[in-house]
Each structure stands twice: as C-alpha cells, then as structure tokens.
C-alpha positions as CSV (number, residue, x, y, z in Angstrom):
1,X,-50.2,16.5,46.5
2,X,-49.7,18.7,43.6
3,X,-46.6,18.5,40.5
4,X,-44.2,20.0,42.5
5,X,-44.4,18.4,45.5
6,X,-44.2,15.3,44.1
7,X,-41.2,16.2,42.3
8,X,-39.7,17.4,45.6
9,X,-40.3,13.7,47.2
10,X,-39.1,12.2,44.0
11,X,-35.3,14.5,44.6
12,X,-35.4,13.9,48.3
13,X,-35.5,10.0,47.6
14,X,-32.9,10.3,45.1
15,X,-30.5,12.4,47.3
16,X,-31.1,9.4,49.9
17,X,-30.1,6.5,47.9
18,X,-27.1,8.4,46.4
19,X,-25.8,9.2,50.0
20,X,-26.2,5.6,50.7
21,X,-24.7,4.4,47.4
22,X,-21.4,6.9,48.8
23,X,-20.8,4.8,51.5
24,X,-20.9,1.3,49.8
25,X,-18.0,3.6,46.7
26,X,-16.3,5.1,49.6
27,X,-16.7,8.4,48.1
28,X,-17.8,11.4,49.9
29,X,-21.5,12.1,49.0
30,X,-22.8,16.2,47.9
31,X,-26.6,17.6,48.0
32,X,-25.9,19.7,45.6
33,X,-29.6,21.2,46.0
34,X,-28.7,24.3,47.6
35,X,-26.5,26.1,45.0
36,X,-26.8,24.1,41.8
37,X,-28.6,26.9,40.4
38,X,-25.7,29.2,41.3
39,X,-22.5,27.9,41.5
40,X,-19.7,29.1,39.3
41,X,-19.0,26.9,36.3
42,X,-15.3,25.8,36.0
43,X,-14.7,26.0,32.9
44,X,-11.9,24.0,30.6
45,X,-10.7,21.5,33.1
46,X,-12.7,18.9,31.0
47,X,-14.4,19.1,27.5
48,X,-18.2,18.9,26.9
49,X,-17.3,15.3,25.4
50,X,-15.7,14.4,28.4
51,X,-18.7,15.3,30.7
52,X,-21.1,13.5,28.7
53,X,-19.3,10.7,27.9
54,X,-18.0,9.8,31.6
55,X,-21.2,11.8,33.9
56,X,-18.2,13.8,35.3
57,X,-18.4,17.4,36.5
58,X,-15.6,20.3,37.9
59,X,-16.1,21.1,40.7
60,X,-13.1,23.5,41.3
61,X,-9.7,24.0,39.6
62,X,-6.3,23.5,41.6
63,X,-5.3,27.3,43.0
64,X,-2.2,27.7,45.1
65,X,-2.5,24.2,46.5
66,X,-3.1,22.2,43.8
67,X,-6.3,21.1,45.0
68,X,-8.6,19.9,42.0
69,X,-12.1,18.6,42.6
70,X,-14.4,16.9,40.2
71,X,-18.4,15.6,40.9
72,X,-19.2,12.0,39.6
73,X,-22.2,10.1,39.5
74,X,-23.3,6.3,40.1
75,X,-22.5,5.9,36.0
76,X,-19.0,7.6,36.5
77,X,-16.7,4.6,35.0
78,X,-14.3,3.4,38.1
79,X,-11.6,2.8,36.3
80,X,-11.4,6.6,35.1
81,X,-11.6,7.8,38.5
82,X,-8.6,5.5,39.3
83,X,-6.8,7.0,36.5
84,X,-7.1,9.9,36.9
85,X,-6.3,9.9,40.9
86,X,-3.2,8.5,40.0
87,X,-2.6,11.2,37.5
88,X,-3.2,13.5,39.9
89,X,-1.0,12.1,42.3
90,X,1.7,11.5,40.2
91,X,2.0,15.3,39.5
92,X,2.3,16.2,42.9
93,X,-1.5,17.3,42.8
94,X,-4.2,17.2,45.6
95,X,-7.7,15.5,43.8
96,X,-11.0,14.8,45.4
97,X,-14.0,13.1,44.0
98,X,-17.4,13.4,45.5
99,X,-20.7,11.6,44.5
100,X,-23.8,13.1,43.3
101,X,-27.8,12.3,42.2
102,X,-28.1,11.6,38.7
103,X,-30.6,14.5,39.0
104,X,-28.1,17.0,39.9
105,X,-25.7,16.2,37.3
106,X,-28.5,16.8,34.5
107,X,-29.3,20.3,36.0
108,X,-25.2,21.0,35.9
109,X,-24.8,19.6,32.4
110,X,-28.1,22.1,31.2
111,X,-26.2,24.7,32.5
112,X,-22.6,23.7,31.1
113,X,-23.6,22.3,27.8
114,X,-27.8,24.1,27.4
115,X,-30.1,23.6,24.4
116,X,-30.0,24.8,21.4
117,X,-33.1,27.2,20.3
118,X,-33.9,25.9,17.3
119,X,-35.7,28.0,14.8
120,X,-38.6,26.6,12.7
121,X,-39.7,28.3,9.7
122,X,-42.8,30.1,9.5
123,X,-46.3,27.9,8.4
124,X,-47.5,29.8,5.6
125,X,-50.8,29.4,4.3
126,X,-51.4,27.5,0.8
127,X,-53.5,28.9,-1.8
128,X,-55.8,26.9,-4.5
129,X,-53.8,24.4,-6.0
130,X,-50.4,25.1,-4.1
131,X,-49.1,21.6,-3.0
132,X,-45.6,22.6,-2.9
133,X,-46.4,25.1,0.2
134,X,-48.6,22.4,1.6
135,X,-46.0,20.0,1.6
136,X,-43.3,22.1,2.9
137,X,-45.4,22.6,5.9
138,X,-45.5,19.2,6.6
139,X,-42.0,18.9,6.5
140,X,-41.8,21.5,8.8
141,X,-44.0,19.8,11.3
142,X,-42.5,16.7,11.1
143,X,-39.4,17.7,12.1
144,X,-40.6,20.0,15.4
145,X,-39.7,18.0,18.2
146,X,-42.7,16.2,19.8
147,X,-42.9,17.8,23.3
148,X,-43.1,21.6,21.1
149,X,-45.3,20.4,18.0
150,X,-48.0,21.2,19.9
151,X,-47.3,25.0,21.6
152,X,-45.8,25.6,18.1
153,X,-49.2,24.9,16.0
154,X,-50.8,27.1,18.3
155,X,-48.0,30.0,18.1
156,X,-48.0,29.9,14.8
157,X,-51.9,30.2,14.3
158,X,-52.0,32.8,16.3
159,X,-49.4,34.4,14.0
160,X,-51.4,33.9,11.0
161,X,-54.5,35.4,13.1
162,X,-56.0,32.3,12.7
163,X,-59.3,32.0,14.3
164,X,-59.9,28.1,14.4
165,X,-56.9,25.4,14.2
166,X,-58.9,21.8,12.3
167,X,-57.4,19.0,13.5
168,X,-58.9,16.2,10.9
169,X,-58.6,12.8,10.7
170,X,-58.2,11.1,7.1
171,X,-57.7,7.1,6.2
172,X,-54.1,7.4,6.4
173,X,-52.9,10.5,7.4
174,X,-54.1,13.5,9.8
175,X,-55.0,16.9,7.6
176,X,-54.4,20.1,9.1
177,X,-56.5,23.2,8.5
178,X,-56.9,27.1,9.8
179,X,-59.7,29.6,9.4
180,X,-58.0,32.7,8.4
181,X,-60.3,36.0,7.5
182,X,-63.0,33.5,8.1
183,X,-62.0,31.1,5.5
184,X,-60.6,27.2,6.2
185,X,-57.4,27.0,4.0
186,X,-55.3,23.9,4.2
187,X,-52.2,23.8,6.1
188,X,-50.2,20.8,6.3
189,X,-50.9,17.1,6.7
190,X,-49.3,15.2,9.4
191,X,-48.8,11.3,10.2
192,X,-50.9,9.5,13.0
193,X,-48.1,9.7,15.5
194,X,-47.7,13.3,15.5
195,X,-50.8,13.6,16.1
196,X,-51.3,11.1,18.8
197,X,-48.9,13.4,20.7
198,X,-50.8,16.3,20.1
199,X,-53.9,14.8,21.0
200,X,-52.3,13.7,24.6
201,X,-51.1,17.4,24.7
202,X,-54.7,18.4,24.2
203,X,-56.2,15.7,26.7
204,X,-53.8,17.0,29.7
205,X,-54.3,20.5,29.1
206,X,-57.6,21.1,28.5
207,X,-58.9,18.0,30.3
208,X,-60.7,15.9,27.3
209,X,-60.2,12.5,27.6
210,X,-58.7,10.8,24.3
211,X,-60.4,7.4,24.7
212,X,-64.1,9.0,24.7
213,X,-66.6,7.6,21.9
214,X,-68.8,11.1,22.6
215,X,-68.2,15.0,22.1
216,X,-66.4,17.0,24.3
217,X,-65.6,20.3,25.3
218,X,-62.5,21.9,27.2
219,X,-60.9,25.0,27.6
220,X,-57.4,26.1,28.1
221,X,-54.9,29.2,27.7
222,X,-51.4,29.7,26.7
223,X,-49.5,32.9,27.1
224,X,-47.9,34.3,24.0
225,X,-45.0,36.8,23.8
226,X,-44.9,38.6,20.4
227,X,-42.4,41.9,19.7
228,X,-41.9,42.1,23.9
229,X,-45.4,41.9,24.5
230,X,-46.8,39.0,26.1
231,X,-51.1,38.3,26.4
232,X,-53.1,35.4,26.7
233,X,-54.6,33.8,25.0
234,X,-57.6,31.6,25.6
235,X,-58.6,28.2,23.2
236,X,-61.9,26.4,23.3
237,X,-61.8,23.1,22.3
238,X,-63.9,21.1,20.9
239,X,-63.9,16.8,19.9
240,X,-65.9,14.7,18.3
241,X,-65.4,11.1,17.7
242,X,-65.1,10.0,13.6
243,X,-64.4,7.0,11.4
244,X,-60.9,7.4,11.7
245,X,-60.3,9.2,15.5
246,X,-61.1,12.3,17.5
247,X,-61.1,15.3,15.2
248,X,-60.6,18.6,17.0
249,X,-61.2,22.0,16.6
250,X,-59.9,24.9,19.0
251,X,-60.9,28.2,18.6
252,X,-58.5,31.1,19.4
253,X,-59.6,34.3,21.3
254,X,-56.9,36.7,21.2
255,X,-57.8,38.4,24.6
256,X,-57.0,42.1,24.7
257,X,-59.4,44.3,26.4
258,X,-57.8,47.3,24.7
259,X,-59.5,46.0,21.5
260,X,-63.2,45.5,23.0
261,X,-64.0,49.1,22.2
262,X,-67.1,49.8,19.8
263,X,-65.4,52.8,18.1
264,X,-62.4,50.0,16.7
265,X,-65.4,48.4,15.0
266,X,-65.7,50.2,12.2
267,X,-69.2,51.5,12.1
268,X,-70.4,54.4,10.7
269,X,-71.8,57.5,12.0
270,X,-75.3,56.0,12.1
271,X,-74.7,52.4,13.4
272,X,-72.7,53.9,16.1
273,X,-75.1,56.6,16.6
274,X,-77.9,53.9,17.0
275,X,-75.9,51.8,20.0
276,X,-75.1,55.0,21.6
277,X,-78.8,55.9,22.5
278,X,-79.0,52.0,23.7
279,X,-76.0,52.6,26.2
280,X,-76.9,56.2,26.5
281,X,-80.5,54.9,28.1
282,X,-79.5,51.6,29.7
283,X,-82.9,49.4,30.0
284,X,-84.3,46.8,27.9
285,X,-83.5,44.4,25.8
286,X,-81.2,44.6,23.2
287,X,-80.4,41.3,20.6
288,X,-77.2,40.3,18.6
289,X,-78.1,37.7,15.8
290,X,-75.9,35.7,13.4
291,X,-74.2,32.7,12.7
292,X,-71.3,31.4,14.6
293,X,-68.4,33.2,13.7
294,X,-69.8,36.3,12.6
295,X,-68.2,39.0,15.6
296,X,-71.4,39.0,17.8
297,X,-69.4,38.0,21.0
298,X,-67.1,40.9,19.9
299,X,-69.6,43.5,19.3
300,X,-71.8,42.2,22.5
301,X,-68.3,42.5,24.7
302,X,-67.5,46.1,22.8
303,X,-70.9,47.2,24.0
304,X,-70.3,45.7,28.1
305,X,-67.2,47.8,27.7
306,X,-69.2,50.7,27.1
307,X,-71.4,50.2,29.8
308,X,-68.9,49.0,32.1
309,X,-68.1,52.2,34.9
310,X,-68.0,51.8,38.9
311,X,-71.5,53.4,39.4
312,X,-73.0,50.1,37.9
313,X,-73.2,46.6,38.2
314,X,-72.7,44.5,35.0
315,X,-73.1,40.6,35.1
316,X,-72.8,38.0,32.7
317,X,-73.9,34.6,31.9
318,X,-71.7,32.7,29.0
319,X,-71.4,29.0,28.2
320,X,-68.4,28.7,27.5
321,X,-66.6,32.3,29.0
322,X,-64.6,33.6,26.3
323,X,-63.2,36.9,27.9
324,X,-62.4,38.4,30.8
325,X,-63.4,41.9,31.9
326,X,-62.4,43.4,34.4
327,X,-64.8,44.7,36.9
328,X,-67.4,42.9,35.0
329,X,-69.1,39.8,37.2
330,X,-69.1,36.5,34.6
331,X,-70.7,33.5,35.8
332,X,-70.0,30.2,33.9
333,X,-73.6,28.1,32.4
334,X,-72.4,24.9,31.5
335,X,-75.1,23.7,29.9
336,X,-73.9,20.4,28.9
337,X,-74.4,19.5,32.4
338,X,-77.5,20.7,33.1
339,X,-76.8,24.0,33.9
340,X,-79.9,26.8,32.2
341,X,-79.6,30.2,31.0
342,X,-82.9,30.9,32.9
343,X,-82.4,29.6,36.2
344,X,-79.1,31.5,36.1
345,X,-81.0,34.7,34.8
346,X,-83.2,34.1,37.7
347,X,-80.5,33.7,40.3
348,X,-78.6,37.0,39.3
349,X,-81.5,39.3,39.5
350,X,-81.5,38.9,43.0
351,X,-78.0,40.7,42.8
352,X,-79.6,43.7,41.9
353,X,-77.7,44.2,38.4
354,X,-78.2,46.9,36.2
355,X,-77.0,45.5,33.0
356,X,-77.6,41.7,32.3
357,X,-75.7,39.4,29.2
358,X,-77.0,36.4,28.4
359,X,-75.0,34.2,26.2
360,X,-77.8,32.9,24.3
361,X,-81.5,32.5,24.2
362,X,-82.1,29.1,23.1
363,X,-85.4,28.3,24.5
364,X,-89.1,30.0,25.5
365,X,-87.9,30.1,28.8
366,X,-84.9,32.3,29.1
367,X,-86.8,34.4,26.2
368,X,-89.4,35.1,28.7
369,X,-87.2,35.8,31.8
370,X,-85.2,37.8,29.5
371,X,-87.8,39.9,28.6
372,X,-89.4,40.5,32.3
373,X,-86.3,41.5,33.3
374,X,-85.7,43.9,30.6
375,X,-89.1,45.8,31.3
376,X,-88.1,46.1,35.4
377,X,-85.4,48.3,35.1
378,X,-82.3,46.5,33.2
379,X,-80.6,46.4,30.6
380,X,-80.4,42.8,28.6
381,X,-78.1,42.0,26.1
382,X,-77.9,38.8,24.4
383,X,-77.7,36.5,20.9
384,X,-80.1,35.1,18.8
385,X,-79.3,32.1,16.0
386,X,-81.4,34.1,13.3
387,X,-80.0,34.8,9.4
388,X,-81.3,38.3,10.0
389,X,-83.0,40.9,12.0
390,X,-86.5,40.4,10.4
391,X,-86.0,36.5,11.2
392,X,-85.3,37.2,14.5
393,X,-88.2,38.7,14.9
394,X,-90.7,36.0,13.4
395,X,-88.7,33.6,15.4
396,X,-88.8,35.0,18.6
397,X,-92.7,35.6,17.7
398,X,-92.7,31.7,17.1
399,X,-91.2,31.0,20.3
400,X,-93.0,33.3,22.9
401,X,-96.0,33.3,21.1
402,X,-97.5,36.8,20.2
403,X,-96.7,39.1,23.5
404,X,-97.4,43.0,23.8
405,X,-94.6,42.9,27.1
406,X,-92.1,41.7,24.2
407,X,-93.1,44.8,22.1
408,X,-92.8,47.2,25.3
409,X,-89.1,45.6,26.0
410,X,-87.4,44.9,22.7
411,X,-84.9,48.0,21.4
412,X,-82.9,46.6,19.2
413,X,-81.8,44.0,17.4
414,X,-78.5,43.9,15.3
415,X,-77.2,41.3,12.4
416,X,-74.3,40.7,12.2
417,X,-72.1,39.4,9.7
418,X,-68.1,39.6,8.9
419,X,-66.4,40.1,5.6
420,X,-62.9,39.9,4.1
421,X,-61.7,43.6,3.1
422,X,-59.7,43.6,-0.2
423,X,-55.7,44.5,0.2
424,X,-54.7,47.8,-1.0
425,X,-53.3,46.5,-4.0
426,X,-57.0,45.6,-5.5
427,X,-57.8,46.4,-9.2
428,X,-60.7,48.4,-10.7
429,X,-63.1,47.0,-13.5
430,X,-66.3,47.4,-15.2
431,X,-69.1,45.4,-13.3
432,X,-71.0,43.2,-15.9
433,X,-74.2,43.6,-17.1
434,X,-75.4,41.1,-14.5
435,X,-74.3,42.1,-11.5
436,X,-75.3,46.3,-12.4
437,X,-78.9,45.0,-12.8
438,X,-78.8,43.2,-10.1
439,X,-77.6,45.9,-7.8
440,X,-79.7,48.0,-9.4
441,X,-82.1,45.7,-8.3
442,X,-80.8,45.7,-4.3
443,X,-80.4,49.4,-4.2
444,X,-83.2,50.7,-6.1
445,X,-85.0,52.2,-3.2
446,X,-81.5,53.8,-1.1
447,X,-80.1,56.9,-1.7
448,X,-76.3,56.7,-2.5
449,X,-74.0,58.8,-3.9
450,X,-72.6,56.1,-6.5
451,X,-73.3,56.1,-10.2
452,X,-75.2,53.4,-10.9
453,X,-75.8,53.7,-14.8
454,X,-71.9,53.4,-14.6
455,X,-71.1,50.7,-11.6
456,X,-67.0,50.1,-11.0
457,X,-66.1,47.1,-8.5
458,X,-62.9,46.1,-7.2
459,X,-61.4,42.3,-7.8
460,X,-58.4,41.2,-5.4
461,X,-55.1,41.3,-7.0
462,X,-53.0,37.7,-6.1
463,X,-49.3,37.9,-5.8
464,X,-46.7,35.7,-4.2
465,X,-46.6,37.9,-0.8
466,X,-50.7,38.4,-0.7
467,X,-51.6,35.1,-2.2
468,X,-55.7,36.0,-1.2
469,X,-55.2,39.6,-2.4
470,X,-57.3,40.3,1.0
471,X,-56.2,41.2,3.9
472,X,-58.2,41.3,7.9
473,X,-62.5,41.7,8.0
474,X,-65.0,44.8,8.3
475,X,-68.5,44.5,9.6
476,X,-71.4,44.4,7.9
477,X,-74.2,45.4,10.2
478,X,-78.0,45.6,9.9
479,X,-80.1,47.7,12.7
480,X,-83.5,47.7,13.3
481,X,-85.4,49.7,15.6
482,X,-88.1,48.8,17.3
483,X,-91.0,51.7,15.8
484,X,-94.7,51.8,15.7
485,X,-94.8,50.0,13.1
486,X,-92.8,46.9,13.6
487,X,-94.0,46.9,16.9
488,X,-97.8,46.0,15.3
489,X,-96.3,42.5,14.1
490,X,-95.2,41.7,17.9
491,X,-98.5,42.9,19.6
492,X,-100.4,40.9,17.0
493,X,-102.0,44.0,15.2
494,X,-101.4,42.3,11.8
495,X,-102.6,39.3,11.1
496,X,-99.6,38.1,8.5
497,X,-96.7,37.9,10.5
498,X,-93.9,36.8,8.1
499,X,-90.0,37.2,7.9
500,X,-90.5,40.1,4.5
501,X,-93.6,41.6,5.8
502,X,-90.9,42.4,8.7
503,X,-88.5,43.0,6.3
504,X,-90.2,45.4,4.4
505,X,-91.8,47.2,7.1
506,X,-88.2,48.6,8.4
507,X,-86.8,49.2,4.7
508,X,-89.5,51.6,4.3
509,X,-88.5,53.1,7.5
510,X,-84.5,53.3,6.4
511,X,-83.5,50.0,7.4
512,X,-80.2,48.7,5.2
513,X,-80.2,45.1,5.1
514,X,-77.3,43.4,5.3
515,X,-76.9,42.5,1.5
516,X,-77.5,46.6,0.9
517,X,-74.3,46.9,3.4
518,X,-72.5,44.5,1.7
519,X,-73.2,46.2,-2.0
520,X,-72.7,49.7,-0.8
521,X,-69.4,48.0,1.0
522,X,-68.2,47.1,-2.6
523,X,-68.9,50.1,-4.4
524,X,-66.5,51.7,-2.4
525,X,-64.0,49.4,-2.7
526,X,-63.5,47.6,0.6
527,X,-64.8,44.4,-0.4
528,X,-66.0,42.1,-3.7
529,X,-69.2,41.0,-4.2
530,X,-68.1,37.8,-4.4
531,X,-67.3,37.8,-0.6
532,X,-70.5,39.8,0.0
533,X,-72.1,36.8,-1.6
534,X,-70.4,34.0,-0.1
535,X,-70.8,35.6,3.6
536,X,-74.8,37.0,3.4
C-alpha cells in the first residue's frame, strides 16, 4: 500500500468515528471531503482568534432568512455552542451546527488563516579568517524550521554552484562545509540536533540507513525552480561512519543537457579540432584520465552528445548514473554489490552498439574487453585514475601487460584538470625572478607569442562582493595521440617503458602538458599560477 493510500484509510477511519461521535453530541455530522478544497470562505463572521481558539468554522452567513451555520469539531467547547444558539435565538436568528473530522478543520483553517513564507537570508560563503560570516550562517540555520533545514541547505548550495555539500561531525558540534570553484570553504556549524534531523531527511530520501557502522551510498533528486525555470537536480550521497557520527557528503549534478555540449567547454581550436576527428571516425578506444572532480564525466558526456544522432546506438555503463540523456541507453553497475564493468561490457555487445562508455576501467579485465571491443568496430569511451596522459599509459602497460592489440585500439587519451579563472577585476604585476626562470624553464621548448624576458601575471583582487577575487573554472586539457612513436612503448619496441620516456616522446611531437596549459593559461590572464600549482 503506498503513502497515499494509507493516508486515504487513515481519513476514511476518521470520517467514521466523527459520524459516530455526531450521534452520541446530537449534532448533525458533514464529510466535508468533497468540496473542502473549494468551498467559498465566509469571511468576518468570526475572527482568526476565534477559530483557533474554539476549532470553529463558517460555514454560511445568515441571507434573507437569517440562517447562519457554523462547523465545529470534537474540541469545539459545549458551552460556546450553547451560547451562542441562544444568541442566535434570542435575535430572532435561524443557527445550525454540524460536526466535522479534526482533519477537515486543519485543511479549512490552512486555507482561512495559511502559512507565512518566511524568507531566510542568503548563506554566503566565509573567507580566511571571517568568523563573523561563519557565525551568521549558523544563526541562520538554526533558526530554519526543521522539516525545511534540509531542502534549504541543498537550495542554497546549489545557489552558490556548490559542487559538494560536507556534512562533518566534530566533538561537540556538526561543521558545515561546500566545495565551491573546487575549493572546500567553511560554511556554518550547526548543533547535533539539527543535524540529527537532517541526517533522518537524508536516510528517507536517499535510502541510507542512519544506524549503519559501514559506508554507504544513495542517490536522490530534488527539483529546483530558479528565475521561473525549474530542473533537477540529482545528489549522490555518500556516508561513512566516524568517531563522532555519520559524516556525509552529497555531490550536486546540476542536470541540464543543454550544457553537455563540447563547444561550451572552452577548448581551443586544436583540442577541439583533435575530439572532432575522434567523433568524426567513431571506432576505438578513446580515454579520459584525472582525479575525481576534475570535469571528466563532463567532457566524457559533452562527447556522447556529440555522437548521440538516431542512425546510432550509444550505450552506457556508470556506477553511479549521474545524467540522463535522452536517447542514450544507461545501464546502472553497482559494483558495491557485485555488479562488474566487464561482464556488463560483455552483455551490451550483444546489443550491437556502435558507441560504448564505460564508467571506469579499474581492473585487467574490463581493460581487455574494452580494448577487443574497440578493435571490432566500436567506439569506447571511458576514465582512467592516472595524474596524466603519459601515466596512463605506463599504467595501462602495467595492467595488460605489453599488448600490440592495445597499440592498434588506443586513439586518444585526454587529462584533464579544472582550474579557478580569475574575476575581471584581477591586477597586473611583475612575475618574480623565480617564477620567470621557472617558466622559462616549463616553456623553453613551445612556441608562444608572450615575452618571456619580460613575464606579467595576474593576482586576484579581494573585495567585500568577490571575497576569492575568482569567479567559475576553465579547463586545462592535455591530448595525446596515439603516433608511431608512442605506439613503440605499447608494442614493446623499447625496452625502457617509463612515465617521462612517454612524456617526452609526445612533447617532442607537440604535446602540451598540463602544467604548459596551465602557464600559458596564466600569461594570458585567466588564471594564477598559484591555482595552476595547487590544481596540477
């Protein structure tokens, strides 16, 4: 029996025992069910007070006849129902009483006397040092109401474009933090029983259990409505058990399929230039690498998107499924209970798909099913946990053992990696002496069109309405094609297979590693080197 049919048997029990509670008052009993909804208001026969005070309702307001009637409940006081029939009589007026649920009368008294919306301020995130904000926050949170604290948090991370909402437990009080632009700022902290509501929030909805001594996972979505538009959006969740109680961490995806295009990326000419010929050609394999959080789902969906038109068949296997595309075939891997990336890869290729995603390789054998169905005809895209391209490489190597099919399959393999972009308000300066040798050092063998005898860099300016002095996050990504020559280290041609002998084979063949991205990136003024440093 689901939620509302129990709350149907729950009404039609109530309405019973009010009909028989009637008889034993002598007062006429009304199911009020059919037009409760609907029915006129009289209004200023009695005061809100009045209502609330005595569970008494108008029904209707003497006309011609001088026939007043008024609904009263189980908790009506006797006495004033006396009184005020003999009022009524006294004046030469007609009254009638009649007895409703308890339930009805709370759905009249939400229409007569409704809720007030109460607006919360804004959270707003606290820089270095900034306790004032931080405790403001709190305040804030401590005085939502407890059945909203929970849909409010979320609202107002996705506000912030918050990418992760930390739910941490401390000794004797529950800390609050979001990742913003990447970055985990502190946001409020909260006392244990506002949190024990949101954690039974959390348990109902996404169906973790709040008594469990071992990780969990769950899922969930919430609609948001934001300037008349409303999307969903979708929130992983994820528990562990700690000294103190469950922390949690949900990660937002901001769903929009509008916004999984590669040309919203930003990527140059040449990076886009590269994919292009991938999706241009659709066959063989084709890996994203990088650490979580670094836009390879995005760029991996961007790509599917791409691909995605009537004359072919795309499927995909994800553990967990973070979007959903339409005509795209996703197929859940929960590999927490047993579930494999290869045995599903297996299972699909019978489908006769021309473009295959794979979550994740994790292990030799969805590596090698991966790469046999890349060299039959399809198109495999999938990530990789490497640091870079050239480290993908040696660790795929590492995994599958040398393997000529592997060098016959591979196209391309992409690193990924997302950094902060400075606000438009950023400041010019000199670079030091250290940081122009050493970027002198990084670039010494690219050709760019900066001066680097006379290096300018850009520092964030802070202010009380930017308080990061940066503002959203731009790609940095490194490309390397499969050539000749890189293809020697997978077919075992050279003997020293290393991560820089890798490394240096593509730079010679005008590969830009990520750190060269990230210094060309802040020569021109998008970012600092200080982020490029923090994120590569």
């Amino acid at each position: 029996m689901d939620e509302w049919e129990i709350q149907n048997k729950r009404r039609e029990n109530e309405e019973k025992s009010t009909a028989e509670r009637a008889m034993i008052l002598g007062l006429p009993y009304l199911d009020t069910r059919a037009f409760e909804e609907n029915l006129p208001l009289t209004k200023d026969l009695l005061s809100i007070e009045e209502m609330h005070q005595n569970f008494i309702l108008p029904l209707h307001r003497g006309g011609g006849e001088e026939h007043y009637q008024f609904m009263v409940t189980s908790q009506t006081p006797r006495t004033l129902i006396q009184n005020m029939r003999q009022k009524y009589t006294d004046e030469g007026e007609k009254v009638d009483f009649f007895l409703i649920s308890n339930s009805a009368y709370k759905v009249f008294m939400l229409r007569y006397d409704p809720p007030k919306e109460i607006k919360y301020e804004d959270i707003k995130i606290a820089g270095d040092g900034d306790s004032e904000t931080l405790a403001s926050v709190s305040r804030t949170l401590d005085q939502v109401s407890t059945e909203k604290v929970f849909d409010f948090l979320i609202d107002q991370a996705d506000k912030l474009g918050a990418s992760d909402i930390h739910i941490e437990n401390m000794r004797n009080e529950i800390r609050i933090r979001m990742r913003v632009d990447g970055m985990l700022h502190p946001v409020a902290n909260i006392d244990k029983d506002k949190y024990r509501i949101f954690m039974g929030e959390l348990s109902s909805r996404a169906n973790v259990s709040t008594a469990s001594n071992k990780p969990q996972s769950g899922h969930m979505q919430k609609e948001i409505t934001k300037d008349g538009a409303t999307y969903t959006l979708n929130i992983r969740v994820e528990t562990i058990p700690t000294m103190y109680g469950q922390d949690a961490v949900l990660r937002l995806f901001n769903f929009d399929e509008s916004l999984l295009n590669l040309d919203l990326l930003g990527l140059s000419s040449e990076e886009k230039d590269k994919i292009d010929e991938v999706i241009s050609h659709p066959r063989g394999l084709v890996l994203m690498v990088g650490p979580t959080g670094s836009g390879k789902s995005t760029t991996l969906y961007s790509m599917l998107n791409a691909l995605n038109t009537p004359e072919r068949k795309i499927i995909t296997l994800e553990d967990p499924i973070e979007y959903g595309i339409t005509g795209i075939s996703q197929i859940p891997i929960d590999t927490n209970k047993g579930g494999s990336f290869a045995d599903g890869l297996r299972s699909v290729l019978r489908l006769d798909p021309d473009v295959v995603m794979v979550g994740e390789i994790r292990d030799a054998d969805t590596a090698k099913t991966a790469i046999q169905a890349s060299i039959t005809g399809h198109l495999v895209l999938s990530s990789f946990h490497a640091n870079s391209t050239a480290a993908a490489f040696a660790r795929m190597i590492d995994l599958i053992g040398v393997n000529p099919i592997f060098a016959s399959s591979i196209r391309l393999i992409v690193a990924q990696r997302l950094v902060r972009k400075l606000s438009a308000n950023k400041k010019a300066r000199k670079a030091t002496e250290a940081e122009a040798k050493y970027i002198r050092e990084v670039l010494k063998n690219v050709k760019t069109d900066f001066n680097l005898d006379d290096i300018t860099l850009y520092d964030p300016v802070i202010t009380e309405a930017d308080p990061f002095g940066y503002e959203g996050r731009m790609v940095l990504m490194e490309q390397m094609t499969v050539d000749e020559d890189i293809a020697k280290y997978i077919r075992g041609d050279v003997a020293d297979i290393n991560t820089t002998a890798i490394e240096e084979t593509a730079k010679k063949n005008g590969m830009l590693t990520l750190e060269q991205k990230g210094i060309i990136a802040a020569l021109k003024g998008e970012t600092t080197l200080e982020e490029v440093s923090r994120v590569i």
